[in-house]
C-alpha positions as CSV (number, residue, x, y, z in Angstrom):
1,X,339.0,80.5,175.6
2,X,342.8,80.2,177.1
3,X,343.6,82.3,180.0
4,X,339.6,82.5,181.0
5,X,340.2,82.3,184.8
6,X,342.5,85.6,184.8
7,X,341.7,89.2,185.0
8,X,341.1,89.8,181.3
9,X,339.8,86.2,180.6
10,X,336.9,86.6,183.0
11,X,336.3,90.2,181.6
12,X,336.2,88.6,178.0
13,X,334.2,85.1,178.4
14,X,331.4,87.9,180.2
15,X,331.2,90.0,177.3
16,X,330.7,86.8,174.7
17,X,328.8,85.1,177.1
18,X,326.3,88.4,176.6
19,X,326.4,88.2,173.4
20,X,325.2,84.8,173.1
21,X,327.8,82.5,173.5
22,X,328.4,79.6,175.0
23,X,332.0,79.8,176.2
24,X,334.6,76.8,177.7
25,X,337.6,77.7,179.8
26,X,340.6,76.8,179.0
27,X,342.9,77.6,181.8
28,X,345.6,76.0,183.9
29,X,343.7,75.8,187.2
30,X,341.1,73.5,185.0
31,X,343.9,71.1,183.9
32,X,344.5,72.7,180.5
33,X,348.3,73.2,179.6
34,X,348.3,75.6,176.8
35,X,352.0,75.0,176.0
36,X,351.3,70.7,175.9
37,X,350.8,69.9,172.1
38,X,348.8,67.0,173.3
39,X,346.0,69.0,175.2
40,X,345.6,70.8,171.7
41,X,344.4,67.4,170.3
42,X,341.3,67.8,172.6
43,X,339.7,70.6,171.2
44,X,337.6,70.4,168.2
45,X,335.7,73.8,166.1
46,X,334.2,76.6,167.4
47,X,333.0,79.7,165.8
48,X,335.1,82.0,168.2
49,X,338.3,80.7,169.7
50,X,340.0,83.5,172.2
51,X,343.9,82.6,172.7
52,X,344.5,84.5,176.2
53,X,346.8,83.2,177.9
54,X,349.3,84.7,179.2
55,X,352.3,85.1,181.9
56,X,355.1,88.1,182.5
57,X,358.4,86.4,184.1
58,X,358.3,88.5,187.4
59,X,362.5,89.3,186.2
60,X,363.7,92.9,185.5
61,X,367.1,91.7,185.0
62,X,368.2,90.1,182.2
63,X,371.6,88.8,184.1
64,X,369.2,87.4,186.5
65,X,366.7,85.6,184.1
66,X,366.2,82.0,184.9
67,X,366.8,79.4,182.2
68,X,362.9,78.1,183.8
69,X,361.2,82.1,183.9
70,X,362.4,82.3,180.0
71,X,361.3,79.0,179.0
72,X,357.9,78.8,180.9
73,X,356.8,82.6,179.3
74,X,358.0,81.6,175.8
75,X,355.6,78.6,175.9
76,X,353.0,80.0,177.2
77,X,352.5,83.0,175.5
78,X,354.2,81.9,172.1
79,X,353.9,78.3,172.3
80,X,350.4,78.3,173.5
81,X,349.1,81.2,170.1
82,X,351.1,78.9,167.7
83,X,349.7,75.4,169.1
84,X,346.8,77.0,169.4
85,X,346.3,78.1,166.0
86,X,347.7,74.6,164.3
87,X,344.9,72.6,165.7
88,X,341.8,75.6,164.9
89,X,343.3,75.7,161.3
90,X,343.0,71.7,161.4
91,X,339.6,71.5,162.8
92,X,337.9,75.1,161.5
93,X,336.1,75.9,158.2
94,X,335.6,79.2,159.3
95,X,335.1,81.4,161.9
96,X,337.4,83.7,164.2
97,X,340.6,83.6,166.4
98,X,341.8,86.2,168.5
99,X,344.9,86.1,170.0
100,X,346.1,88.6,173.4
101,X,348.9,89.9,172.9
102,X,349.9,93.2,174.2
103,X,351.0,97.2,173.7
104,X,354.7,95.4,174.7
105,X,354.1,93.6,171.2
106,X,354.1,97.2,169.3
107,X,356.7,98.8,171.8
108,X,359.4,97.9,173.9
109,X,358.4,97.2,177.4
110,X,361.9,97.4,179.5
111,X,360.0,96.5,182.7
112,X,360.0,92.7,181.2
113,X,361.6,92.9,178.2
114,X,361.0,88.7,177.2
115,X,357.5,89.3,177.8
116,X,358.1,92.1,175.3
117,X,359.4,89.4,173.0
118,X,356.6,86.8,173.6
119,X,354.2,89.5,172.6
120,X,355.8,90.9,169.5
121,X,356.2,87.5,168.4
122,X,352.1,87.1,169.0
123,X,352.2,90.1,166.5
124,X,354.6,89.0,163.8
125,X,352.2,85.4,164.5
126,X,349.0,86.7,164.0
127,X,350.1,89.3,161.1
128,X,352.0,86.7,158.6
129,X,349.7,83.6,159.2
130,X,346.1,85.1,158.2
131,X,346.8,84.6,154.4
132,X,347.5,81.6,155.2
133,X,344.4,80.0,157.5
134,X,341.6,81.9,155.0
135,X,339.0,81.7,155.3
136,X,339.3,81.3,159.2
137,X,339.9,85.0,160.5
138,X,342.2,86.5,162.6
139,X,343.0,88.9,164.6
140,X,344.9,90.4,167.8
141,X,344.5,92.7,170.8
142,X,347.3,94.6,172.2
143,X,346.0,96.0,175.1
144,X,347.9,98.8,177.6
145,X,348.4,98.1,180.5
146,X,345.0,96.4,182.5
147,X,344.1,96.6,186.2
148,X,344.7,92.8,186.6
149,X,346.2,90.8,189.3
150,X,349.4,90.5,187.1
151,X,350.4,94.3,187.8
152,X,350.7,92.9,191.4
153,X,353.4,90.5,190.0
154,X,356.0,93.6,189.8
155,X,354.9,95.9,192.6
156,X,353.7,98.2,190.2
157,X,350.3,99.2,191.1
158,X,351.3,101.8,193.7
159,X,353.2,103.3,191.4
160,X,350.9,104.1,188.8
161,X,348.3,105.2,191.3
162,X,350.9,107.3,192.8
163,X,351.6,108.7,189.5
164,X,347.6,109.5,188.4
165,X,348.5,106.7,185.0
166,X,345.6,105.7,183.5
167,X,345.0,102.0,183.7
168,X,342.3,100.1,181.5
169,X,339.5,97.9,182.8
170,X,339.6,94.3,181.8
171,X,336.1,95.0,180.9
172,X,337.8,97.4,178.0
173,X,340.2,94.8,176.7
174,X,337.0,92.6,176.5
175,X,334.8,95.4,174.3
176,X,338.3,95.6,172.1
177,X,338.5,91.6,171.4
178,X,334.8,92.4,170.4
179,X,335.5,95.0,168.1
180,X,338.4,92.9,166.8
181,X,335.9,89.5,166.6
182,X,333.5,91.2,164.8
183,X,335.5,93.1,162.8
184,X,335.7,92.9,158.4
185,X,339.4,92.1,159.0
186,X,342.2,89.8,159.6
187,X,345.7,89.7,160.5
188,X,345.1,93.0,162.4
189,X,346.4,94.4,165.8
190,X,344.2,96.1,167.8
191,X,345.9,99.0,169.8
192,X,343.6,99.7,173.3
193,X,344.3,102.3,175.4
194,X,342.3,104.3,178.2
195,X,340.2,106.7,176.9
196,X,340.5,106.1,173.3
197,X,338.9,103.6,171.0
198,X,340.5,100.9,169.9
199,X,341.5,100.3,166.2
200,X,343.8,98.5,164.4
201,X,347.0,99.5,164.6
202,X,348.7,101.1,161.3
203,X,351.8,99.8,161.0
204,X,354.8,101.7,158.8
205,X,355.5,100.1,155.7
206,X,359.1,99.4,154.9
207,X,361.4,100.3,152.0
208,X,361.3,97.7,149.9
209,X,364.2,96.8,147.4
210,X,365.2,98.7,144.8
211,X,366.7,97.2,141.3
212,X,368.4,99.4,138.6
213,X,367.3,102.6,141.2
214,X,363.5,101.4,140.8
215,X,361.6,99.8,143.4
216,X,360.4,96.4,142.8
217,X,357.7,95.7,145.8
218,X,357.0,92.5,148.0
219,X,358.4,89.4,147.3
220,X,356.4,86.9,145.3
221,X,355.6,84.8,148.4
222,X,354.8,87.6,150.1
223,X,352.1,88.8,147.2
């Protein structure tokens, strides 16, 4: 597991840990760079690989954005799913990957809008490569917004408590991944919100092409 040190990685390697698993943490205060290609190289199969890791860039203003806060959040929550999955796909026969990514990966999120952008490309990640890494499954959790010490990182808690909003417990991220871990699927997105259960989210379809005014359907590649 990535991220296991955090809010929602401790909630998570608990609930696996219950369940029977033996679980290694992954996490930057170990010595494990999630965005370094060649800490990947280190980690061999496991039945149940959790991506977590995450980071917002602590920047509301996009005029104000650092060329370092952009960079760093890119790599670790994009860099870190994609690496991530590239060396399970090498090493793994089967099994399961979940990947964090976030509500902000389904919505915008103006509060932080590249962690917005990190997490919808988690989403458009996790959704177009589980064809693809078969029979190894996939899947994602796009959780609301957690009572985690990275709500601190804007100020924001005193404003939601102020305003009676609902905030999810890391422990209902962690019974989500479940769900999502044990679930018949892949390439899904898990919405999880407080006080309803999670699912996978139902995403619109698109219009697709049309040809002499019929519709002709997905690409080949895409079939």
């Amino acid at each position: 597991m990535t991220g296991g040190e955090g809010g929602l990685g401790r909630a998570m390697r608990t609930k696996l840990e219950r369940e029977g698993y033996e679980v290694g943490s992954l996490d930057l205060v170990n010595g494990f760079d999630v965005s370094d290609p060649a800490a990947w190289e280190r980690v061999e199969a496991v039945d149940l690989a959790c991506l977590n890791a995450g980071v917002l860039t602590a920047e509301t203003d996009i005029t104000k954005l650092t060329d370092e806060q952009y960079r760093h959040a890119v790599s670790v929550n994009v860099d870190g799913v994609v690496y991530g999955v590239r060396r399970l796909a090498q090493v793994m026969d089967g099994g399961t990957i979940i990947a964090t990514a976030s509500l902000a990966g389904l919505v915008g999120m103006p509060l932080d809008s590249i962690y917005s952008l990190t997490k919808h490309a988690v989403v458009g990640f996790v959704r177009s490569i589980a064809p693809q890494i078969d029979p190894i499954k996939i899947n994602a959790v796009c959780p609301g917004i957690a009572d985690t010490p990275m709500l601190d990182l804007h100020d924001q808690r005193e404003t939601f408590a102020t305003a009676g909003f609902p905030l999810l417990r890391p422990e209902d991220v962690a019974d989500a991944m479940w769900l999502a871990a044990t679930s018949e699927g892949t390439g899904e997105c898990w919405f999880v919100q407080p006080g309803r259960e999670p699912a996978p989210f139902r995403f619109p379809n698109v219009p697709g092409p049309r040809s002499a005014g019929e519709t002709v359907g997905l690409p080949p590649i895409a079939r």
